[in-house]
N, C-alpha and C positions, 0 to 999 in steps of 0.2 A: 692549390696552395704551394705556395714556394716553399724549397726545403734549406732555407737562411734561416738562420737564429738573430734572433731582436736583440741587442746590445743595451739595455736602458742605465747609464751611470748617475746616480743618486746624489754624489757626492761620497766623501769617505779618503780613507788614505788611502789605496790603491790608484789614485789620478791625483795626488795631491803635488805639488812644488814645495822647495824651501822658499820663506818670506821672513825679512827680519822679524816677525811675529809669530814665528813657527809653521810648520805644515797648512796649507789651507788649497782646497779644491783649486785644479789650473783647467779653465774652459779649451777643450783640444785636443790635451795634452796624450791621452788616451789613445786618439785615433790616431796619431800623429808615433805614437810608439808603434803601435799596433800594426799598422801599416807598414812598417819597417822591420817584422821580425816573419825571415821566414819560413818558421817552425807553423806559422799563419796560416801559410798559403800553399800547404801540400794535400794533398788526396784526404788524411784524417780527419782533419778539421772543416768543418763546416762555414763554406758560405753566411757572412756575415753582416747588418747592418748596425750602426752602433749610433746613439743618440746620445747628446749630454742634455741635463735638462735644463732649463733656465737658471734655477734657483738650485745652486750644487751649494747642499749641505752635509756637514759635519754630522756625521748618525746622533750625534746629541743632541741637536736641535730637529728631531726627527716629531712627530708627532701625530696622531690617527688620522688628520688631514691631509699626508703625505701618504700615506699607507691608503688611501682613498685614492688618490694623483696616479699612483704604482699603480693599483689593480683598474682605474680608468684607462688607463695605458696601454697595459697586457690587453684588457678587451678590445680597444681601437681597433689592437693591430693582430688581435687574435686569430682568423681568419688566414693572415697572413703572411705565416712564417711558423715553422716548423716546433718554434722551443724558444725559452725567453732567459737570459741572463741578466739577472738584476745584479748590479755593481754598486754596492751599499757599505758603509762605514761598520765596525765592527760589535763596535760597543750598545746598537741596539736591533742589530742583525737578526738577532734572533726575536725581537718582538714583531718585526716584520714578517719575518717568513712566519712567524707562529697565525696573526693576523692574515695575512693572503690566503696561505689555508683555507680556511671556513670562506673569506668571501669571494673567492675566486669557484663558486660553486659548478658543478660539471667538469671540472677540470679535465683535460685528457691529452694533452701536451708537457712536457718540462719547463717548469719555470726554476729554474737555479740561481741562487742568490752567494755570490762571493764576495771576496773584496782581499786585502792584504793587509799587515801588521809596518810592511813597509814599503811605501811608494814604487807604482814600475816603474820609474824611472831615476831609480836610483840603480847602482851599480851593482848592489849586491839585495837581493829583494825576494820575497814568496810568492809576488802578484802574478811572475807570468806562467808559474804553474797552476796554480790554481786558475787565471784566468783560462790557458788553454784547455785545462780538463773541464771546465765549466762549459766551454762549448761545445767540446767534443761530446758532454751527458746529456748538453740541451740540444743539441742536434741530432743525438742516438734514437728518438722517438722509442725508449724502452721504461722510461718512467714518465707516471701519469698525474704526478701528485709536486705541490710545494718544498723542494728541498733546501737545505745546508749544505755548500762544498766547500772545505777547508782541508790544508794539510794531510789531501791523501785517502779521505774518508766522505763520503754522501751520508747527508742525517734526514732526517724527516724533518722538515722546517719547524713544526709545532711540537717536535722533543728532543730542539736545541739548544743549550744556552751555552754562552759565554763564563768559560772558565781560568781564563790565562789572559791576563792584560796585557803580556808582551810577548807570549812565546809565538812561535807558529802553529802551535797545536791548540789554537784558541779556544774550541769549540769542542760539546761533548753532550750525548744523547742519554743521558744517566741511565733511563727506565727505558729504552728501545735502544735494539741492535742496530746498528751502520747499515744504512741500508746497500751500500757499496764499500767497498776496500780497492783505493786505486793504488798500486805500485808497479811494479814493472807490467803488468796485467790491470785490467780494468775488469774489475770482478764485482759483479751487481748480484745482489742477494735479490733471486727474482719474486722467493717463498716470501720477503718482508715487506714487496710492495703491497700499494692498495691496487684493487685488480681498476681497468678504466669506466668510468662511471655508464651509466646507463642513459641518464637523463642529457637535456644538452645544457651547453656553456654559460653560466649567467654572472655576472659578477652584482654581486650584493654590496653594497658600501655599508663602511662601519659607521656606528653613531661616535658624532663627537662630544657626546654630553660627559660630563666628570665622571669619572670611575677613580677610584686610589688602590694604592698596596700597603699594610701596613704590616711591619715586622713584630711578634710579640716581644716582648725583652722584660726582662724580670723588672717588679716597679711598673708596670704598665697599669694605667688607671683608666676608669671609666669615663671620667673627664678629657683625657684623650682621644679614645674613643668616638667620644660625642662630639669633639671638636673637627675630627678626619670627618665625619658619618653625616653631618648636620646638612639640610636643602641646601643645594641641590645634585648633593650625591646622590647616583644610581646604581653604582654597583662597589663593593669592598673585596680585595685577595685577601682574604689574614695569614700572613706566614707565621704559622704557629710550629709549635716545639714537637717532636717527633712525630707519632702518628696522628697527630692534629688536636693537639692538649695543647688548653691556655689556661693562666687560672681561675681556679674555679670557686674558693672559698672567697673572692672577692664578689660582693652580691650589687657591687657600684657596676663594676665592669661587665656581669653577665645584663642587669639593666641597662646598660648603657646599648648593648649589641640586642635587648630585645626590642627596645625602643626605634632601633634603626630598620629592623628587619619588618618591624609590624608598619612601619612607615613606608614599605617597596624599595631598601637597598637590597639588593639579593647580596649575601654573603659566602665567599667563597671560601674554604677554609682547604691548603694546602700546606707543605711540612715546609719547613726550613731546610732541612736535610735534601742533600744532593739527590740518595739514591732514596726509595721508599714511596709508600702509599698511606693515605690516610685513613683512618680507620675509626670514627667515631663512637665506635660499640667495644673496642680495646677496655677506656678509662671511663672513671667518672668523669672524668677533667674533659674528655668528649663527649660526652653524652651530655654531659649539662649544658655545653655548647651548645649540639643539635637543638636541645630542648627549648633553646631561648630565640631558634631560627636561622642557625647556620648550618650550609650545606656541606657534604663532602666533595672535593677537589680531587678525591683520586691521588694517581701518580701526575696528573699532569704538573706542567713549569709552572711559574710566574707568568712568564711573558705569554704560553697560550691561555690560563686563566684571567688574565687581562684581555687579550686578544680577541677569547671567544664572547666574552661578557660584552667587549664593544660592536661584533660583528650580530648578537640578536639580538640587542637593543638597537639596533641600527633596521632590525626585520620589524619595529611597533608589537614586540610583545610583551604581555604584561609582567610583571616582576614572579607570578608564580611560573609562567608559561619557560619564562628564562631559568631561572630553578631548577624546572624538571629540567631542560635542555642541558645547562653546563652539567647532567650528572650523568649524560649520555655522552658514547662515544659517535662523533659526529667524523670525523677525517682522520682516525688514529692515532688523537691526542692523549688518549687516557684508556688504560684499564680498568675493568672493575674488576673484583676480585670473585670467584665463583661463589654459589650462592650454598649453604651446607647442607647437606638432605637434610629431611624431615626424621627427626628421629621415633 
């Protein structure tokens, strides 16, 4: 194995130009910076090959067929090179990495996903730190698992999200600790990796079949509901209100979500709330959820209860089989809470 790290640019504003129509991906432009900085090409930094893909998008037009493209990619060239830095748009950064996770199964290389808030090749920019610490983590062969690296911190890619539209401090692991703290020191929290897997390297593609996210908000009807949930939805996130209450003296709306679940959407039910876990034995207002066929979500994000919901229906299993799966922890996505003795 070569000890280079794989460059794969997605698109994103880290390689982006100005255009009289605003920022938009420049084919090159990347290697052509890169190439020119010699913070690059001393002893630290890791030997590198860098790809742009064809179709450089915008992370907003990112979508599970892309996140498929990525992890067909990393496996190609898996084999062959040390640790992978995906270079991806910010704004759905973390649906990706939460996504690669689970299907990038066996993992036991770095795959780090950065990007920047503003173009390197602007004058004054975050891309070329972040990009150079990105290489230097995916070339360290000391972590084994899907990360986040942004402004100074390594996350666990599936307990990432996006918190700052503009700052440099984009990114933030609500419920898991950093799995690194880079500053003058490159200090990896060895206790919060996942140790390297046992099995070997497989990569699993996600299904592209419909899955949604819907938010609860006060007024939220059953008719709604049934309008998100209706064939040929397979899977629902409900971001519901604190430990996973929605309401419950509406008997339109818990029909509406019995109707869906006894039809095979598996329902995921996670809080709105940044930090926290769900708790459906808390309220009535969750219990009556459960009751009518929604699961708990845990502390997991949006973006991995989306992720992971597409990565096992992408394995052909059945809507109970998925069920019991999104309640386990598969790659670190979610805690469960302990279980209280028997009294």
């Amino acid at each position: 194995m070569s000890k280079t790290v794989y460059v794969a640019y997605t698109g994103g504003t880290i390689g982006m130009s100005r255009t009289p129509d605003g920022y938009a991906p420049d084919r090159g432009l990347l290697e052509r910076v890169l190439r020119g900085l010699p913070e690059l090409h001393g002893d630290q930094v890791p030997a590198f090959v860098i790809r742009d893909y064809a179709d450089l998008k915008d992370s907003a037009d990112m979508s599970p067929a892309d996140w498929n493209d990525i992890g067909a990619d990393i496996a190609a060239h898996y084999d062959d090179h040390a640790g992978f830095v995906i270079l991806h748009g910010t704004d759905t950064m973390a649906y990706t990495a939460s996504a690669l996770s689970f299907m990038l199964e066996g993992l036991a290389k770095p795959v780090i996903l950065t990007g920047s808030q503003i173009p390197i090749g602007e004058v004054r920019n975050d891309a070329r730190n972040n990009l150079v610490t990105a290489l230097m983590l995916a070339g360290s062969g000391g972590v084994s698992e899907v990360c986040l690296y942004f402004n100074g911190q390594l996350l666990r890619g599936n307990r990432s999200t996006k918190v700052h539209s503009v700052g440099f401090d984009a990114f933030a692991s609500p419920n898991y600790p950093a799995l690194g703290d880079i500053g003058i020191e490159i200090e990896i929290h060895t206790e919060r990796l996942r140790r390297p897997p046992a099995g070997p390297f497989r990569f699993a593609p996600a299904s592209t079949e419909p899955v949604a996210a819907l938010r609860i908000f006060p007024g939220i009807t059953g008719d709604v509901i049934r309008n998100i949930a209706k064939p040929p939805l397979r899977g629902l996130v409900l971001e519901a209100y604190g430990v996973g209450n929605a309401p419950s003296h509406d008997p339109d709306l818990l029909a509406a979500l019995r109707e869906a679940s006894e039809r095979g959407v598996v329902i995921v039910d996670v809080t709105q709330c940044i930090r926290g876990s769900v708790d459906l034995t808390s309220y009535a207002a969750g219990a009556r959820l459960a009751g009518v066929g929604v699961i708990s979500g845990f502390d997991m994000t949006v973006e991995a209860a989306l992720g992971k919901l597409l990565y096992l229906l992408g394995r052909g299993l059945s809507p109970d089989e998925v069920a019991r799966a999104m309640q386990h922890d598969l790659c670190g996505e979610l805690t469960r809470p302990p279980v209280p003795p028997m009294a």
